[in-house]
Each structure stands twice: as C-alpha cells, then as structure tokens.
C-alpha positions in Angstrom: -26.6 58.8 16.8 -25.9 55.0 16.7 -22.5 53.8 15.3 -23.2 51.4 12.5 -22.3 47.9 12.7 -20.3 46.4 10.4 -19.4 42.5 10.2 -15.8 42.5 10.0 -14.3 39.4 12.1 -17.2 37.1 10.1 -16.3 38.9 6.7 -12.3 38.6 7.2 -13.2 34.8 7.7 -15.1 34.4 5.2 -12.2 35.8 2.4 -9.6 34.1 4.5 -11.8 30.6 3.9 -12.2 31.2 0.4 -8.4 32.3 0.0 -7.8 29.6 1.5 -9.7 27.1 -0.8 -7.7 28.5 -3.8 -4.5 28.2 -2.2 -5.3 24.5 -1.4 -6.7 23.7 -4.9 -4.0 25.6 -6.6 -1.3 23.3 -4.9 -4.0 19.8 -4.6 -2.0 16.6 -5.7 -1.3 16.4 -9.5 -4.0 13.1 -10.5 -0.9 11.9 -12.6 2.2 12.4 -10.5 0.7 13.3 -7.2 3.4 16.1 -6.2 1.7 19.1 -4.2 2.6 21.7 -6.9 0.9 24.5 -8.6 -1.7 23.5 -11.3 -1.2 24.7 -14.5 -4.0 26.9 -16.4 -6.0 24.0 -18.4 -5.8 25.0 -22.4 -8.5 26.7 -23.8 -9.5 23.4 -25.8 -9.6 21.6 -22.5 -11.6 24.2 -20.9 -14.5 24.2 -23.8 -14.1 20.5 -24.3 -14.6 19.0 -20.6 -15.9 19.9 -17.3 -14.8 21.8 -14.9 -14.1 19.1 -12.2 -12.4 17.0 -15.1 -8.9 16.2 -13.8 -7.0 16.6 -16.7 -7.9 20.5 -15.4 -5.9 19.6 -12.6 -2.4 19.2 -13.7 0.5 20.6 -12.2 2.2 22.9 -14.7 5.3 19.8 -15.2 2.6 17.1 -16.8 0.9 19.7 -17.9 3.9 20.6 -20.6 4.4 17.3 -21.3 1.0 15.8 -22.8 2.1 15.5 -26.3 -1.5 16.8 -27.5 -2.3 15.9 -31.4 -2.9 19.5 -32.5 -3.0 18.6 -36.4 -4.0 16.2 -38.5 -2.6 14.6 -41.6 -4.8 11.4 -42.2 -8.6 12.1 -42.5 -9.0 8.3 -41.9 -6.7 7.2 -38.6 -6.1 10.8 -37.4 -2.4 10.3 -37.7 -0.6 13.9 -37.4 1.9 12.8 -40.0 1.6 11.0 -43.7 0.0 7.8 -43.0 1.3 4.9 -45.6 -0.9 2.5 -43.8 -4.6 3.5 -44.0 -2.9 4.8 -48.4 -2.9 1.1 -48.0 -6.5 0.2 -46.8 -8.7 -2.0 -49.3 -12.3 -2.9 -48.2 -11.9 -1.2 -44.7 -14.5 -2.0 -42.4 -14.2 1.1 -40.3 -14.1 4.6 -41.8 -12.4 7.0 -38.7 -10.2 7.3 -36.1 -9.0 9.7 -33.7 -7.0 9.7 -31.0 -5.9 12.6 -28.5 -2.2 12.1 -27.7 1.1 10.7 -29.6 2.3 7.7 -28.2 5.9 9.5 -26.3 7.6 8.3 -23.6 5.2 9.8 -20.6 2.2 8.1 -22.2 4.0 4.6 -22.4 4.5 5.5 -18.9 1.3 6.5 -17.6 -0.4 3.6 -19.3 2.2 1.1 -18.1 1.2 2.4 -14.3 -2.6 1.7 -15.4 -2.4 -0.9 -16.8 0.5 -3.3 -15.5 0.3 -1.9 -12.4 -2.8 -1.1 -11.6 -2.5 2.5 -10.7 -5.9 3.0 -10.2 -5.3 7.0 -9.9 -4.3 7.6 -13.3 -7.8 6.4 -14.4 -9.6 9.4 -14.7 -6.9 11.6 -16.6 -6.5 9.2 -19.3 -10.2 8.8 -19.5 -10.4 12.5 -19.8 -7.5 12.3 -22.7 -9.8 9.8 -24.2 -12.7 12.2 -24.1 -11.2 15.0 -26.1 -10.8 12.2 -29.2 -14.5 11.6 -28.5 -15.2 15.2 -28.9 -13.2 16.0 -31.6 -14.8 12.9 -34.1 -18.2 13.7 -32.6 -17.1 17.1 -33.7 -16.3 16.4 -37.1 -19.2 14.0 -37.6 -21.6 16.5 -36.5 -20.4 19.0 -39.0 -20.9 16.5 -41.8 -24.3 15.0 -40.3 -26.3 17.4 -37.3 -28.5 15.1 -36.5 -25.7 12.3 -36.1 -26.2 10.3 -32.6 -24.1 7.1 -31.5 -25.8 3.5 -30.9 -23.4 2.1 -28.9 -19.5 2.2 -27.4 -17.8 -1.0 -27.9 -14.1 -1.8 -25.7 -11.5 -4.0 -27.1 -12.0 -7.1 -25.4 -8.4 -8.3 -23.5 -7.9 -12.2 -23.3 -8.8 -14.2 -20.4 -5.7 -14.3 -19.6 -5.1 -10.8 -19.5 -8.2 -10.5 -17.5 -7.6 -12.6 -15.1 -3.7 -11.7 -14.6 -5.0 -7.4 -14.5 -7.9 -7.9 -13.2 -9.5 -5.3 -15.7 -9.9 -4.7 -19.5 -8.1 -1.4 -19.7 -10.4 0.0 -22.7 -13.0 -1.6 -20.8 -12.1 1.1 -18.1 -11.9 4.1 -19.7 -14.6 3.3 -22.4 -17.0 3.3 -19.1 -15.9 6.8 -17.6 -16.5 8.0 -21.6 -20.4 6.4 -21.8 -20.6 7.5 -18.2 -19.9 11.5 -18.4 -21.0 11.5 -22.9 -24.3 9.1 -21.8 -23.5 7.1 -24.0 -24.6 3.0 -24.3 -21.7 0.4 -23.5 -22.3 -2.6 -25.3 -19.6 -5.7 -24.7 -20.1 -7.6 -28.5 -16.5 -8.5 -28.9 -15.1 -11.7 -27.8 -10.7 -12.2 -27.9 -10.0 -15.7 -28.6 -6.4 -15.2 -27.7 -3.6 -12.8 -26.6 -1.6 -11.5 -29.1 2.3 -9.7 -28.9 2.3 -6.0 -28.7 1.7 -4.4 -32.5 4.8 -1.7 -31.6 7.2 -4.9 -31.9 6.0 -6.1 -35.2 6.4 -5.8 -38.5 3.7 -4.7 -40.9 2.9 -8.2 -42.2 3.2 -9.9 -38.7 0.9 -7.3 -37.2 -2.0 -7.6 -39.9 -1.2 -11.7 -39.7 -1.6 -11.5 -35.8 -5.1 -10.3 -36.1 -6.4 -13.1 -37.8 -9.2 -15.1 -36.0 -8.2 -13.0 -32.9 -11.5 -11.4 -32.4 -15.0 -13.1 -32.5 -18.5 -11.2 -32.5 -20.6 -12.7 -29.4 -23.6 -13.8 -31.5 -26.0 -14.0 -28.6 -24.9 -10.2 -27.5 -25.0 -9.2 -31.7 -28.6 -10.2 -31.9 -30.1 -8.2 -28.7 -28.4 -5.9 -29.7 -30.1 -5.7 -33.0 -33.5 -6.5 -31.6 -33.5 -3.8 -29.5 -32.2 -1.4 -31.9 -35.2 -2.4 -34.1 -37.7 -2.0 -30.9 -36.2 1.8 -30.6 -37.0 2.3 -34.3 -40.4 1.4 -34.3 -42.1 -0.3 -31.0 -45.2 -1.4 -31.9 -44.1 -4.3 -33.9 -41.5 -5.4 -31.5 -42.0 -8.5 -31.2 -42.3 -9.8 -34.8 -38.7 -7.8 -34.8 -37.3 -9.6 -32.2 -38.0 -13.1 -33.7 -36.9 -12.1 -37.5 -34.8 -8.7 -37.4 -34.2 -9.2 -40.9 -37.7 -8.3 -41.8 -37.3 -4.6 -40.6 -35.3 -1.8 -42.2 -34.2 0.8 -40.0 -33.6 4.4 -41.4 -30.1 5.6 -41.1 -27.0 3.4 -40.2 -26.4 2.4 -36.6 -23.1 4.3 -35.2 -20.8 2.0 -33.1 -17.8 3.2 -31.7 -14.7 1.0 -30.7 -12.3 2.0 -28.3 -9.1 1.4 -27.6 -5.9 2.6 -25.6 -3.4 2.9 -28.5 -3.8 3.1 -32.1 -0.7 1.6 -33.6 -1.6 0.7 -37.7 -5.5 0.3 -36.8 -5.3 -3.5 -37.1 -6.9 -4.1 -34.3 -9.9 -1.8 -34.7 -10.3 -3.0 -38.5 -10.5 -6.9 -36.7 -13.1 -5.9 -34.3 -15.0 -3.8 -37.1 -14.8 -6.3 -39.6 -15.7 -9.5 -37.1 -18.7 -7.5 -36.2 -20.3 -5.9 -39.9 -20.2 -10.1 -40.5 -22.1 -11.0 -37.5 -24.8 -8.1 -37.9 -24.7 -8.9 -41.8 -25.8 -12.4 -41.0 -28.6 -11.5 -38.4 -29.7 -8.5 -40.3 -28.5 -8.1 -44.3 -30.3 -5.0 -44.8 -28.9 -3.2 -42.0 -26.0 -0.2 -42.4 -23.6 -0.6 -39.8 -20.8 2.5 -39.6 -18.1 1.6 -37.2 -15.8 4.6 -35.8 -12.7 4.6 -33.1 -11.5 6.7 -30.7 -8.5 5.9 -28.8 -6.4 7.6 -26.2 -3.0 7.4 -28.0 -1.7 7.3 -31.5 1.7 5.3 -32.0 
C-alpha cells in the first residue's frame, strides 16, 4: 500500500510567510511618527468609515491614544463639541455646516506644523484620512435629512502667493485632493486670496472677523464654467444657449459646494469664502440655490 504524500516543507512555508507578513505589518513604521512599534486596533468608527489600506489604520498604539477624536457635538452649525457663542452670534450666514474630525491639542498643532511648515510630506495621508471621517460624518448627516443629496463640487481655501511660493503647496489644497480622489468627488479651485492674513488663534474676536475682509475673491472666469457646466449636466440638449446666458435656466435642487479647510477656529474664514462666492454665482446666475458646507480637519 502506498504511503500518502503530504506537502509539509511547502505548507510550513507557506504559514511561516504569512506569519511572517503579520509580524511585519503589525510592527510597519507608524505613518505619523515612523517608530517600528505595534499598531494599535483601528476603532470601530474608523474601521466602517475608511478603507482598509487607509493609514490612519496604521497607527502604533502611542498616536493612536492621542488623536483627540470629536466624539460629541454641541453646535449643530460648526460642529463644536462644546457651547459655541460664535455661530449664537451668526446673522445672515452664508454657509449652513461644519464639521471637523479632531480638536485642535497639542499633537495636531504638531502634526500640521510638520506638514505644513516643514513639508513632511509623510504625514499627508493620515491627516487626509482625519479629514475624511468629517466628510463622512456631514455626508452622514445630510443624507439622513436628504437621500438623494450628492455634492457638486470640493472647494480648498486658497493660501496667498506668498504662501505658495514660500511652501510650495496649498495645504487644504492637499488634503482636499486625497478627499475628491478616494470620495470621487469634483475639485474645483473658485477662490482667489488677495493677501496673507495672521493666524485667527492670535486674534481677538473683532480683529479676526475684520481680517477677513476683502481677503478672499471669487475667480469670475472659474465661477462661470463652473455654472455652465453645471447647467449642461442638468439638461444637455440646450447647452449652448446655457453657456452663453446661464441665467435663463433654472436648475432643480441647489448645487452643494463644500469648502475645506485645515482648522476651523470661529468659521471666519469659511463664511469669507462662502459669502465671496453666493455673490459671484448670484451675479452670473440670480435664480440659482447655492448651499455651501465645510469640512475641516481640526476644530480650535
């Protein structure tokens, strides 16, 4: 009688590779960090929010217990988890929510100083992914109020040229383009910043909302493709008429623009860039509905 053959040496290497392959990913470099430690279990939220390659599932269990997570919310409007005298304060608001994923602590001022003064190109990705939970959580919201809500458009928060040229990237830019890129979304750039401005966190109330003023323009040219070809999408077979007058066609429902941003301090800045652009779209189209949202990655 035969003796059966059993596969033993290529089975042993076979558990041994994939044993091997946990071990490795289990102790892969921390994307914030970079130490060689153990990664921590992602949070159920993170796990149902992103994918599974997202790198915010690839802390080590040290950064991990240190993302200050916003877990509750006390202002329907800015998504402040605490009373929020500033948006009790809001007259004739241009933009009707925020949310943001993080507080503003210590380890986010750091991580976002890395990014952005220093150009740490690694910490991209995890703050793009903190960025994406406050996309899911407003797209959540929204599409409990309205199912068959979609977004036109994701607009950054431009920097100044000077900014530009001194980083060599628009931060929001950045991290609004890993968001369209994984959400497929549409990144439109229809914000223009005449000028750089001090950072809100060392203002007053009155200086902040007085340093906004005239600091954002809507790029006119950008506004009314824009509109054109939001009109084409709505009905094609008179897109040309459209194109010439866009004021001559009504679209059903509002078009959804999104503005994002790295830190929401008093919402100043979005409420700028909202308010610059319902003007501009005004003036192309009056009978337009224009609903402007934000998410940003931090809330100060």
């Amino acid at each position: 009688m035969p003796i059966p053959h059993f596969p033993i040496i290529p089975t042993l290497r076979a558990i041994a590779g994939k044993l091997g392959d946990l071990l490795s990913e289990a102790h892969s470099p921390c994307p914030i960090c970079r130490a060689p430690a153990r990664m921590a279990a992602p949070a159920p939220f993170l796990r149902a929010a992103l994918p599974h390659d997202a790198q915010l599932n690839r802390l080590c269990r040290t950064c991990a217990s240190v993302v200050p997570w916003i877990e509750h919310i006390a202002c329907a409007v800015c998504g402040r988890p605490d009373p929020c005298p500033d948006c009790l304060r809001r007259s004739d608001a241009h933009f009707i929510m925020s949310r943001s994923a993080v507080r503003y602590d210590e380890s986010v001022r750091e991580w976002l100083a890395l990014f952005k003064y220093r150009g740490d190109e690694r910490l991209v990705h995890p703050l793009s992914d903190m960025l994406d939970i406050a996309f899911v959580r407003l797209d959540r919201e929204l599409r409990n109020r309205v199912p068959s809500h979609r977004w036109d458009a994701v607009i950054p928060v431009p920097v100044s040229p000077d900014r530009l040229l001194e980083r060599g990237f628009n931060q929001a830019e950045r991290l609004a383009a890993l968001l369209c890129a994984r959400r497929k979304l549409a990144l439109a750039d229809l914000l223009i910043r005449t000028r750089h401005s001090e950072k809100k966190s060392l203002q007053s109330r009155q200086a902040r909302l007085q340093s906004v003023d005239g600091l954002f323009e809507a790029d006119a040219a950008a506004v009314r493709s824009f509109i054109s070809r939001m009109l084409d999408i709505a009905s094609p077979n008179t897109s040309m008429n459209r194109s010439c007058h866009p004021s001559t066609t009504i679209r059903r429902g509002p078009i959804r623009l999104l503005i994002v941003d790295d830190i929401y301090t008093t919402g100043s800045t979005i409420e700028a860039c909202a308010a610059v652009l319902w003007q501009s779209f005004r003036s192309f189209s009056p009978q337009l509905q224009v609903e402007f949202y934000a998410v940003t990655l931090a809330r100060s």
